[in-house]
Phi, psi and omega in degrees: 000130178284354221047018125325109119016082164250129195269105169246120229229344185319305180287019171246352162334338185268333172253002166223118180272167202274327186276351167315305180324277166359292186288342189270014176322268262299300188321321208262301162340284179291353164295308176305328175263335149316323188282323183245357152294307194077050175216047189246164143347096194070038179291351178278045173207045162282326182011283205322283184015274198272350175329300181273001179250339183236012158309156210256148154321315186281351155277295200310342192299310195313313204294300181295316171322279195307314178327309182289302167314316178276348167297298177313287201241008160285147179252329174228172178232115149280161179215123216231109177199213192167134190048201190308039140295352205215297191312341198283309194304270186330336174286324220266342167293307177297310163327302203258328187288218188253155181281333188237045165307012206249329196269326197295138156265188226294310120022282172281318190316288176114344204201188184264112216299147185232157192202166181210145208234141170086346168299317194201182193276338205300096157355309204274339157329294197287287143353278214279344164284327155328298165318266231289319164316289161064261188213011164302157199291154178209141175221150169249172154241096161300136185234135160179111171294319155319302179082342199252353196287147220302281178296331169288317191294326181292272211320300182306325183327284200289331167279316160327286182298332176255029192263278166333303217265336167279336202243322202085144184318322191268327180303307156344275173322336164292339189232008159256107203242145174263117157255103250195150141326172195281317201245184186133129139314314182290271183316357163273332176317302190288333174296319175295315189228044191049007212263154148351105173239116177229123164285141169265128175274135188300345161253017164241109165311151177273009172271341173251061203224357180322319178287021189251213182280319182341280177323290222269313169331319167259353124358288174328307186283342180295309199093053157241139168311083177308305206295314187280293158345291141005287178309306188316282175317323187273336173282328217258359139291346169270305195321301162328335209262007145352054196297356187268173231249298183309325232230008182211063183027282180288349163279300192295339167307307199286333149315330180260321178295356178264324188291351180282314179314318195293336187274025221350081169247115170311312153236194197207123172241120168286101203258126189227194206221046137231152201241023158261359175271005165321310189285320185285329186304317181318308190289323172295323179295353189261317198289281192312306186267034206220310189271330168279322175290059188242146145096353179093029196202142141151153137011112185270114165296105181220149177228156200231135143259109193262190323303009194290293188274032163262025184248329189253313166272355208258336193284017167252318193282358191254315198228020185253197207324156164256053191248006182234167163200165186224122170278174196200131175274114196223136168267106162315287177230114174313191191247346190211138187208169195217157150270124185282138194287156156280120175253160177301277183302340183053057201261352130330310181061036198239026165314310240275341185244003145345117142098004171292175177235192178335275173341281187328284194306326176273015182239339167275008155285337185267338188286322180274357154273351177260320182295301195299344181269325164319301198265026177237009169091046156255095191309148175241154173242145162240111148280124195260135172237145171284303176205162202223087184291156155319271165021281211279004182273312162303317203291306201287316178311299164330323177292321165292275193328307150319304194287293248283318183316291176321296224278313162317279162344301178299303191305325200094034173248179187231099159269033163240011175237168205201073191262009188255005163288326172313324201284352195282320196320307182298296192329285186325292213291343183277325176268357159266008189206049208275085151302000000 
């Protein structure tokens, strides 16, 4: 491994031909320049593109300021957003963090246990995060470019007052940072009354917005290196930035899924063999089937956690219908690995794997679930992480984020706009508000 990203593809080899490829330069070639031209579909929500090479130092100073302070005195953070309001962070937490950072104490944690909030409608959620709350010191971070979207706004309703009624107006103001559009309710709110403010730039959708303050502020309050993130994203633009087809990962990612799509295998389960990328997988389904899902065409976004649902998912995804593939998410080197002991009686009858370690045993199951779904006519895709440093978390958001831009452009969508999201909206808002 180079510490490099590696996008490998050998086992769809049975299913994508080399000429295929081929036919698709031309394609993939006028999407990169439709993309970098800014003059395709939804180019005002381009931001992101160029995002981590001309973001300023003095957000990030800011971003590590405001961090460092909710460290020093909060014992818990909420974090009050929804879709991508939320999702970049939490993957990125889980990911880089600890698996049970919420349970550590104050001590190994280093900063203040953290939740979100504002993900949903639920009363008992909601309730049962209250529990947990009690009368410990507390600060929040609102996500909204808007300030009006639903679920975020009811949840700050209820943290707002109760903020107010422990704190006081000012004590509040103190312990609310908004991350909000340039224009908005929540930003006339924050103007209105002081609070802590980091703009969402107005031309990064919030599904491509992790690498902005969305993402890295509460990151930041976790004690993960934003400045390395960062360096990762600025390397996955040069990388990215490739226009031949061979010579570029994330193009080539976004190529073999339209030509697999085109055979109709329809959806793609994203499988990885640690179960901290469950958030990340969350954040891609969103990235994808948000960015895809137009027109009555695109790709259905799905994720398998292996070896767990290879107890649950693997006897439909090895022999039912044949309409999917899966890419896989492969961790080179864990952040942790163990050896396995010998036992005397061996009543197991599993000695054989005595002084083997964790890892091992878990890359030949992903090495034998990729065969066996090959040869049972499920293209596999792989992405290889080397180890999963800030750096290479950046770098991988990035990588998505490009295929996904590319992989729209091919379908023939504007994959930066989300207009089938209006319709449940309108529909709620009518029935909760029949003038």
């Amino acid at each position: 491994m180079n510490g490099e990203i590696i996008f490998d593809y050998a086992d769809a080899g049975n299913f994508v031909k080399k000429h295929e490829l081929e036919a698709l330069e031309a394609q993939v070639l006028a999407a990169h320049e439709t993309l970098h031209r800014y003059e395709g579909p939804g180019r005002e929500y381009l931001g992101w593109l160029g995002w981590p090479l001309h973001c300023s130092r003095e957000d990030e100073d800011k971003i590590a300021r405001v961090a460092a302070q909710i460290r020093e005195r909060a014992e818990i953070f909420v974090v009050i957003g929804i879709g991508g309001s939320y999702l970049g962070a939490r993957s990125a937490l889980e990911l880089l963090g600890h698996s049970f950072y919420n349970q550590l104490p104050r001590e190994k944690r280093g900063g203040p246990r953290i939740f979100f909030a504002g993900c949903n409608l639920s009363a008992t959620y909601l309730a049962h995060l209250w529990d947990l709350i009690d009368q410990q010191d507390l600060a929040i971070n609102v996500v909204s470019k808007s300030g009006n979207t639903l679920e975020p706004a009811l949840a700050f309703r209820f943290f707002r007052t109760m903020l107010e009624k422990r704190y006081g107006k000012k004590g509040a103001r103190e312990r609310i940072i908004t991350t909000t559009g340039e224009k908005g309710a929540l930003r006339r709110l924050a103007q209105q009354e002081g609070y802590e403010t980091f703009t969402v730039p107005g031309d990064i959708g919030g599904r491509y917005s992790v690498l902005t303050a969305v993402g890295l502020l509460p990151v930041a309050v976790a004690g993960i290196d934003i400045a390395e993130i960062m360096a990762g994203a600025r390397r996955g633009c040069r990388l990215y930035d490739e226009e031949k087809l061979v010579d570029n990962p994330a193009y080539l990612y976004a190529a073999l899924r339209q030509i697999i799509y085109r055979k109709g295998k329809i959806i793609e389960l994203l499988a990885s063999y640690e179960p901290s990328f469950s958030l990340f997988t969350e954040w891609w389904k969103q990235l994808f089937g948000e960015s895809e899902g137009k027109d009555q065409k695109g790709i259905f976004p799905a994720g398998v956690s292996f070896t767990a649902d290879l107890h649950a998912m693997g006897q439909f995804i090895q022999d039912g219908y044949r309409n999917l593939f899966l890419t896989t998410l492969w961790l080179e080197k864990p952040p942790q690995d163990r050896e396995i002991p010998p036992l005397a009686e061996n009543i197991d009858e599993l000695n054989f794997l005595a002084g083997k370690s964790m890892h091992y045993v878990n890359k030949k199951a992903c090495a034998g679930t990729i065969m066996a779904h090959s040869s049972g006519g499920v293209p596999n895709l792989k992405i290889i992480i080397p180890e999963m440093t800030p750096r290479c978390y950046g770098q991988l958001v990035y990588f998505f984020e490009k295929a996904c831009a590319v992989s729209g452009y091919l379908l023939g969508v504007n994959p930066f706009d989300q207009p089938g999201v209006e319709a449940y909206k309108n529909n709620m808002f009518a029935l909760l508000d029949p003038k």
